[in-house]
Structure formats: C-alpha cells, structure tokens
C-alpha positions in Angstrom: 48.1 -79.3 -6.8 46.9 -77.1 -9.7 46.2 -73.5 -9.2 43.6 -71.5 -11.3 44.1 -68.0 -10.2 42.2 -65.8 -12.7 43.8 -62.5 -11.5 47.5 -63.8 -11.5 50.0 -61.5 -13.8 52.3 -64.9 -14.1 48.9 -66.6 -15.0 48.0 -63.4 -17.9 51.6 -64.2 -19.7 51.0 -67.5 -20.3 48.1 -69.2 -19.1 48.0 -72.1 -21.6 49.7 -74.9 -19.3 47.2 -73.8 -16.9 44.2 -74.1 -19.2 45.5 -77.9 -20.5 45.4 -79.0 -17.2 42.2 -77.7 -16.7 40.7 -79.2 -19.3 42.3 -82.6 -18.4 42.4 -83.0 -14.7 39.7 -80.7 -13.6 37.2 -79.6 -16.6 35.1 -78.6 -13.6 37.3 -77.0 -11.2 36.3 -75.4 -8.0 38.4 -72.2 -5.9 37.2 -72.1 -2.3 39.2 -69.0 -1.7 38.1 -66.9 -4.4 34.6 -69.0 -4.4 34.1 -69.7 -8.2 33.8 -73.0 -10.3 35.3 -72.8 -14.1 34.5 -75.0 -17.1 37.2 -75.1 -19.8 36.4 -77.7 -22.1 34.8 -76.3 -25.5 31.7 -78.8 -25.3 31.0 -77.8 -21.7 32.0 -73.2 -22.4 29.6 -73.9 -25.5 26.2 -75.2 -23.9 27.0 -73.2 -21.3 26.8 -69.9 -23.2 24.0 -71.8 -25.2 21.8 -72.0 -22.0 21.4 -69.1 -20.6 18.3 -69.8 -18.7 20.6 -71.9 -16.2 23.8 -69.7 -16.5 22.3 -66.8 -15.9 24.5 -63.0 -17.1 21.8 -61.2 -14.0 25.1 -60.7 -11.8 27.4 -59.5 -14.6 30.2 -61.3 -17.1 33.3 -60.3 -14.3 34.3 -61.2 -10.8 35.2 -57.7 -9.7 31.9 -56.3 -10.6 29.8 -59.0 -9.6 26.2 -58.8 -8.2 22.4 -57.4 -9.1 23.5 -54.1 -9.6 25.8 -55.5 -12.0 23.9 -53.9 -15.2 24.7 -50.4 -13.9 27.7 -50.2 -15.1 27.6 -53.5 -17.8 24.2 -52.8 -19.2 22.5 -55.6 -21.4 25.5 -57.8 -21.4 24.7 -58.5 -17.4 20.9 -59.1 -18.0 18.6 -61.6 -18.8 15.6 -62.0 -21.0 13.4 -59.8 -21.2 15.1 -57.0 -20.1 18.2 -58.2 -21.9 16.7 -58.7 -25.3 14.7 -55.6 -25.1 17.8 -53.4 -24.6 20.0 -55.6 -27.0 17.5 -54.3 -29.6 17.9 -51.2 -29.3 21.6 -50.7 -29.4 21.9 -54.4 -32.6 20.3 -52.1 -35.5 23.8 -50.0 -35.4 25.8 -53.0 -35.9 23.7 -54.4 -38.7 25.9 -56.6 -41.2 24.6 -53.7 -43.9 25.5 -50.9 -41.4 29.0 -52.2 -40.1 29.9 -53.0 -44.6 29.3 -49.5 -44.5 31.8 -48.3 -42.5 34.6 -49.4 -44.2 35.6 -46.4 -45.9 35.7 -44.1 -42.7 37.9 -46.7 -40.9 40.0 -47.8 -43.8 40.8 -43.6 -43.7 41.2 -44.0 -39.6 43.6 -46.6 -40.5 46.0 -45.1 -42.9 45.9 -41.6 -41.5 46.9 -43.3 -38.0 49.6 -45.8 -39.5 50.9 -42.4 -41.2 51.8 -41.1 -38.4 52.6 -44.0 -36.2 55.7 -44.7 -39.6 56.1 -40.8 -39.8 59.2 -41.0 -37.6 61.1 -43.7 -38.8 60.9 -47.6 -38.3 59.9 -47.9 -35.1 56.5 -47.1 -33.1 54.3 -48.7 -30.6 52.0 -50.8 -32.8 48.9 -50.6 -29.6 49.6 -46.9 -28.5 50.2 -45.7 -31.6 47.9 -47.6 -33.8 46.1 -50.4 -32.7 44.0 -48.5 -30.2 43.5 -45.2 -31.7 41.5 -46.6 -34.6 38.7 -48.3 -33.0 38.8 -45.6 -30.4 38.1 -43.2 -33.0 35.4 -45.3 -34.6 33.2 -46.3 -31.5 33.7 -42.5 -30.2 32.3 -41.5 -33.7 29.3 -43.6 -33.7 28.8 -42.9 -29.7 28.9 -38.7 -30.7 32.3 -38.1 -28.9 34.2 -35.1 -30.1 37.6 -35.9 -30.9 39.0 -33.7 -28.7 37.8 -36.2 -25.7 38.6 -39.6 -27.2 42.0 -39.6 -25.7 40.2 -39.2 -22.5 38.2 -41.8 -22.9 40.8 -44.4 -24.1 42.7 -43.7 -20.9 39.5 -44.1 -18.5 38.7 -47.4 -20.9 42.3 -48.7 -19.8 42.4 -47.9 -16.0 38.8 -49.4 -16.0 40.4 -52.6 -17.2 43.8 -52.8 -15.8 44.3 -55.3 -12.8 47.0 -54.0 -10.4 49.0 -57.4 -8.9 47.5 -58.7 -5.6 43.8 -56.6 -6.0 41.0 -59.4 -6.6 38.6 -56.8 -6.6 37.7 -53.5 -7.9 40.9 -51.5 -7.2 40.2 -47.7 -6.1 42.1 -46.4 -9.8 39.4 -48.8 -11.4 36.8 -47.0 -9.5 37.3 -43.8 -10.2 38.4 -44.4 -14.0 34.8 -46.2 -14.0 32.6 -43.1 -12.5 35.3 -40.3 -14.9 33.8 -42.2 -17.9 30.1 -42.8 -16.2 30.2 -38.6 -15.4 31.5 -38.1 -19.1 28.5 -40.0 -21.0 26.1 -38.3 -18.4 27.3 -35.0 -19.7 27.1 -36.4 -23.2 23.4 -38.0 -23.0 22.4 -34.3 -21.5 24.2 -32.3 -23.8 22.4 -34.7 -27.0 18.8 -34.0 -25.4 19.7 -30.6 -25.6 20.8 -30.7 -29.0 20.0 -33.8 -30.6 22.9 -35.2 -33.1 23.0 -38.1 -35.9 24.6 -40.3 -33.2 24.0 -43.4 -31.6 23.5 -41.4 -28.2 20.6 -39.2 -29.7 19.5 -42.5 -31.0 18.9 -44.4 -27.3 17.8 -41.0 -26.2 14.7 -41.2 -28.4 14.2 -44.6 -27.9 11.6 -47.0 -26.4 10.6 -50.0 -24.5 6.9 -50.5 -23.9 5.9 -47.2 -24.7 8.5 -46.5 -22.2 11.4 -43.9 -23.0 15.3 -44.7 -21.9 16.4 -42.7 -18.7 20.1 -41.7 -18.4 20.4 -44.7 -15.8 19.7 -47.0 -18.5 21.7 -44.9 -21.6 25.0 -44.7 -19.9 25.8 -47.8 -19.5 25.0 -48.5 -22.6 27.5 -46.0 -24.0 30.2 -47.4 -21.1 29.7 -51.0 -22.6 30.6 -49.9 -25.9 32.5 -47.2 -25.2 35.4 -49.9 -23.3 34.2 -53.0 -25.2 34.1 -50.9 -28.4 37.9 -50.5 -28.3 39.2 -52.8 -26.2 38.5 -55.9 -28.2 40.1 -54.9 -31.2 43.0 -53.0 -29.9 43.8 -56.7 -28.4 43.2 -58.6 -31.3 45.4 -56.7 -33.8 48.3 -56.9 -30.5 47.6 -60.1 -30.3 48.0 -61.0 -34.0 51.0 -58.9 -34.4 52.5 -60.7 -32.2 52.0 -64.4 -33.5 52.8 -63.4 -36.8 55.8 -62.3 -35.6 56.6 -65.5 -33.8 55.5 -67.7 -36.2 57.7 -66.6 -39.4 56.0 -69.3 -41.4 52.7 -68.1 -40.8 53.8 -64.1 -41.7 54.6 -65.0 -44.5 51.1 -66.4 -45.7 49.6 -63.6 -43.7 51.7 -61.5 -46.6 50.7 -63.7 -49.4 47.3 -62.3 -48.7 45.4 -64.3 -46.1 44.4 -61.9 -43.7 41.7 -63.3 -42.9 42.9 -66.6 -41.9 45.4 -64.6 -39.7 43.0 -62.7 -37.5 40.6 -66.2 -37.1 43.1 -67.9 -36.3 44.2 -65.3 -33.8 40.8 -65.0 -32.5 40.8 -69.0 -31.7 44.4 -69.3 -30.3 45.1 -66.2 -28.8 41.7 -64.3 -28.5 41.4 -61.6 -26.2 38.2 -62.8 -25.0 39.1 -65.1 -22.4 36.5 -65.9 -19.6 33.4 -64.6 -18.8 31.1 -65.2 -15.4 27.7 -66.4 -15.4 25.4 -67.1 -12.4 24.1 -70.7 -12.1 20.3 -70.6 -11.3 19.6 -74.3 -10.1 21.3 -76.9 -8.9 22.8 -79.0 -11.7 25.1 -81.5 -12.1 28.5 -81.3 -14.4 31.4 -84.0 -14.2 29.9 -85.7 -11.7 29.7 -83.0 -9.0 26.9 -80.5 -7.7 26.9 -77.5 -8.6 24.3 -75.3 -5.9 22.5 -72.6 -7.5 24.0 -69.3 -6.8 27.0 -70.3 -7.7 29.9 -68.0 -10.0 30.8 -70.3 -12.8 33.8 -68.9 -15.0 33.4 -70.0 -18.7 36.7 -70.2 -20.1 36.3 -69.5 -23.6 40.5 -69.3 -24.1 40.6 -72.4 -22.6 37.8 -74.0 -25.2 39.6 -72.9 -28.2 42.8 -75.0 -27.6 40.4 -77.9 -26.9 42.0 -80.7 -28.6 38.8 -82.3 -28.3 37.9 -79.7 -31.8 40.7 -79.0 -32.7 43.5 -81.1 -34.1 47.2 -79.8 -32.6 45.4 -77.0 -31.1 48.4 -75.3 -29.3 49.8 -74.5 -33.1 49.3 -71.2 -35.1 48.1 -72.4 -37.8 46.2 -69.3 -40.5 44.8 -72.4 -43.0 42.9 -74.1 -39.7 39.3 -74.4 -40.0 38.6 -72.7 -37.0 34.5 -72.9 -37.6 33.4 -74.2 -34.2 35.7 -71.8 -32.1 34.1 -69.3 -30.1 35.7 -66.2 -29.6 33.3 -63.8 -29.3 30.6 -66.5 -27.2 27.5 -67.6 -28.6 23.7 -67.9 -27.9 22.1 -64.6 -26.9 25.3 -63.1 -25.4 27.5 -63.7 -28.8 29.3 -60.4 -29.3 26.7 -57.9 -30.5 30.2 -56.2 -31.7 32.5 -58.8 -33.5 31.0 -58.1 -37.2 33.0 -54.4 -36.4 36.0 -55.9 -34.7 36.6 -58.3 -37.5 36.1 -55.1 -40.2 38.3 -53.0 -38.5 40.8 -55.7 -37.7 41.0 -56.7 -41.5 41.5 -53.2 -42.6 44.4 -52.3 -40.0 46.1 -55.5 -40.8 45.4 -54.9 -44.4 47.1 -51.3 -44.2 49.9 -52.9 -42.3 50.7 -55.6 -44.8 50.3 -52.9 -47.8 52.8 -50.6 -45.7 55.7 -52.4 -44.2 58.1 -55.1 -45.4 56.7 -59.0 -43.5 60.4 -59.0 -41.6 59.2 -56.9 -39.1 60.7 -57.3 -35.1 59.2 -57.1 -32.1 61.5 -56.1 -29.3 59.5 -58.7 -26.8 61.7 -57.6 -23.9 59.8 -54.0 -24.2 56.6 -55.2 -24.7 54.0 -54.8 -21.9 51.2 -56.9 -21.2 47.6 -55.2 -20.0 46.5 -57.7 -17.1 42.7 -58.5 -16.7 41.2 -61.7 -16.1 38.6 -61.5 -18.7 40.8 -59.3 -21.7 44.1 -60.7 -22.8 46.3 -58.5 -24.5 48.9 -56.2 -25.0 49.5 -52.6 -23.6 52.5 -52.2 -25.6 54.5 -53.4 -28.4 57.1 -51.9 -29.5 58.2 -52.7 -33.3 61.0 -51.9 -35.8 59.5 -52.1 -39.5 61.0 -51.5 -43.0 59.2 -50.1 -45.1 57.9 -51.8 -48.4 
C-alpha cells in the first residue's frame, strides 16, 4: 500500500520512489491520518499554484503552522489578495532585478572572505556550516539591519525553527520557542529602527503604507521572520544540495568546472531543489482525477515531485547540467513565485563560482558524515563535510 508521510526522516533521504509512485498510482493521493490530499504531477502542482483563487495560501504554505492565524508568523506568503498583494509590494522593490544585480559585489566579498576561512585550515571544512550558510545569512541580515554580532543568533533560531524532530507531526516545543526567540528579536529591532531610523529594509516597512495606513509591528515582524529564515535557508540548501550532485555525478563536475555554473545550479534547482511542497487551502469543492475534493480541504503541492515528472522532462531522474529545465518550477509560480529566487540564484552563482575558482573539481564528500536537516517542506543538508585540494 503506498505511504506518503511528509514528516518521515526515511521519507527526507530519499523520497524519489515515493514521489514516482505518486505520480503514477495516486497523482491525487489522500492521508486520512494526517488529513491532507497531495498532487504531484507537474501539470496538476502548476495550475495549482497558477490558481490561487481555489487553492487558497489564507491558512499558511506548512502543515505544522496551519490555520487563519497563519500570517503571524508567515506574513504575505500565507495571504491572499488583497491583503497579499498589498504587503508583497511593499517588501518586491528590495528584490528588484536592478537592486539584487547590484549586490553582487558585497556578496561576491561575503563569499571569498567566508571560503577563506572555511580553506584557512587545511582541506577539509563543513561546506553548509562553514560556508554555504554564513553567506546568505550575512546578506539577508544586512539588508534586514542586523548587526553582525547577532547573525549567528539568528541562523541558529532560523534552523531550530525548521528542523523536524522524528515522530513530532506538529510544531515541536524547540520549534516554538526558536520561533518566538527570533519573533522577540525583530520586535527589539523594529523598536530600536523607529527610534533611530537606518538605511535598512526594517526602517523601510517601518515608514511604510497601505491605504494611508502605516505598518504596525504585528504586521513588520513577520515580515522580517519570512525573510529572515527563507532568506537563508533556501540558498544554504541549494549550494548543499548542488555540492552534493556534483560530487556524485563526476561527469557532470566536470562541466560544472568547464564553466557551466549555471546549468549546475538549474539543474539542481529541478532535480534536487530544496523547495519541496507547499500547503494551500482549497476553497470550493472541485473535482481532480476523478474524485471530490470538499472545500476546506489541505492540499500539499508537491513541487519535488513535479520536477521529475517525466511527463516534461525526458529521463527526469538523471543530473543532467545541459537539460532545458525551462518549465520546472522550483521556486512556484503565479502570485506566490518566490519573491526571493533572483537573490538565491545571484548568491548561488557567486559561491559556486568562488568554489570552482578555489579548489581543484576532485573534491570528496565523506557521505557517511553528512547530516541531513529534516523538514517536510525544505530539503537539504545540515552538514557536509568535504576534503578539497586546492587549485
């Protein structure tokens, strides 16, 4: 009988057999226990994300979190139109195509003073601890007005928030109190910013309005919490993530090396992306593979799932950095697409970039070592260790 348990560790290190069955035997699959339906086919996660009038975000994007009060802690992304797009608009203008270009320089700098250190004591380090999470850490702390002092902090709240203990199907009490650590900590921030306003995107939500209307802290914080975890997390996986299929794809590395980079991290993004699922509400009763849906109802969207679809892409379970990879979804799309993957691609390029520039392309992953953050919604790594040689 197939089993599609979202918060299963076994599930987290390799849910791709899962995922094809899925697709094939039950492309609308139903869990009385944990009361969900999921959709895994890439047509289906695609016009689902597309029509967000019928799959509503009002009760939040995760199962742990789930319900009306759900934008209190996930802000815009668990909130419909108008309220959604209002908000959205606020926070788009500092991740602007023009704005994000920008930026390159400060986190090309991040990148090379972190790898620096990470190589400064020999050949091996921890490529997530001690790189691939302390760059966009630095860069969504900078734009947010966190000192530096702090950010370590912050990462640490940011991972507790999203770590999923084995057998908790719910909002475990570390994920709690990680959650209101980081919501006292941008409290403390918004008031210290109307006190003494800054050239940060903090003193820019604190001056801003809707309707005439200014922001209160209930509406600014969790704001900065959404891209304060999402800001990080995201790319911290996605560098992980292509590290490691790099590494076990030798054939691949070695065009990665040659100087397609950014074949490597699309690529990545389709077949090993560490968005994997998001929730949406459905609002009426509607009909998919034959089968009622009710309204009410939690509908996962399995956007992992959709981008080894087959049904798009040809031999989707290879890595493959010369794939077209044009209709995958990583990052959603309709009015939830990713208001932060122009950054995560930027700042994935450049650490990859400084990587490739740095160290020799027969790098080794000691895979028995590595650790693997669990979270039904973020796949990734929380550590991987690596032995490099420098070029």
């Amino acid at each position: 009988m197939l089993q599609f348990d979202p918060f299963d560790h076994a599930l987290h290190a390799d849910p791709w057999p899962v995922y094809e069955r899925l697709r094939e035997e039950a492309p609308l699959y139903r869990n009385d226990e944990l009361d969900f339906w999921a959709l895994s086919r890439h047509a289906d996660v695609s016009a689902a994300f597309r029509d967000s009038g019928r799959f509503s975000s009002a009760y939040g994007a995760t199962l742990e979190l789930w319900g009306p009060d759900a934008h209190q802690t996930g802000s815009f992304v668990a909130m419909d139109p108008p309220r959604h797009t209002q908000v959205r608009a606020l926070v788009s203008a500092a991740f602007t195509p023009r704005r994000v270009a920008a930026m390159e320089p400060a986190i090309r700098k991040l990148a090379r003073h972190h790898l620096d250190a990470a190589l400064s004591e020999g050949g091996t380090f921890d490529l997530v601890a001690d790189y691939s999470t302390k760059v966009p850490v630095d860069v969504i702390s900078a734009m947010l007005g966190v000192p530096e002092h702090d950010r370590d902090r912050l990462r640490d709240w940011s991972e507790r928030i999203l770590a999923r203990e084995e057998g908790v199907r719910g909002a475990s009490q570390a994920m709690t109190e990680a959650g209101a650590a980081l919501a006292g900590y941008y409290a403390e921030l918004v008031a210290s910013r109307r006190r003494e306003p800054a050239g940060d995107l903090t003193t820019a939500l604190i001056g801003a309005e809707i309707d005439g209307v200014r922001l209160a802290d209930h509406d600014i914080v969790p704001v900065l919490i959404l891209l304060g975890v999402a800001g990080n997390e995201t790319t911290t996986k996605l560098v992980g993530n292509a590290w490691h299929a790099a590494w076990r794809h030798p054939g691949q590395r070695a065009a990665a090396w040659a100087g397609n980079i950014p074949g490597w991290i699309e690529e990545t993004l389709r077949y090993d992306g560490p968005g994997q699922m998001s929730v949406r509400r459905v609002s009426a009763d509607t009909v998919l593979h034959g089968a009622t849906v009710p309204a009410g109802s939690r509908m996962l969207l399995l956007t992992g799932a959709a981008n080894r679809d087959p049904r798009v892409f040809p031999d989707a379970g290879r890595f493959d950095i010369a794939r077209d990879t044009a209709d995958a979804i990583p990052f959603a799309v309709g009015r939830h697409f990713c208001l932060g993957a122009g950054l995560a691609r930027l700042e994935a390029r450049i650490m990859l970039e400084e990587l490739v520039a740095a160290v020799r392309e027969d790098y080794e992953v000691d895979a028995g070592r590595a650790v693997r953050a669990h979270n039904p919604n973020v796949r990734g790594f929380a550590s991987l260790p690596t032995s490099v040689v420098a070029r």
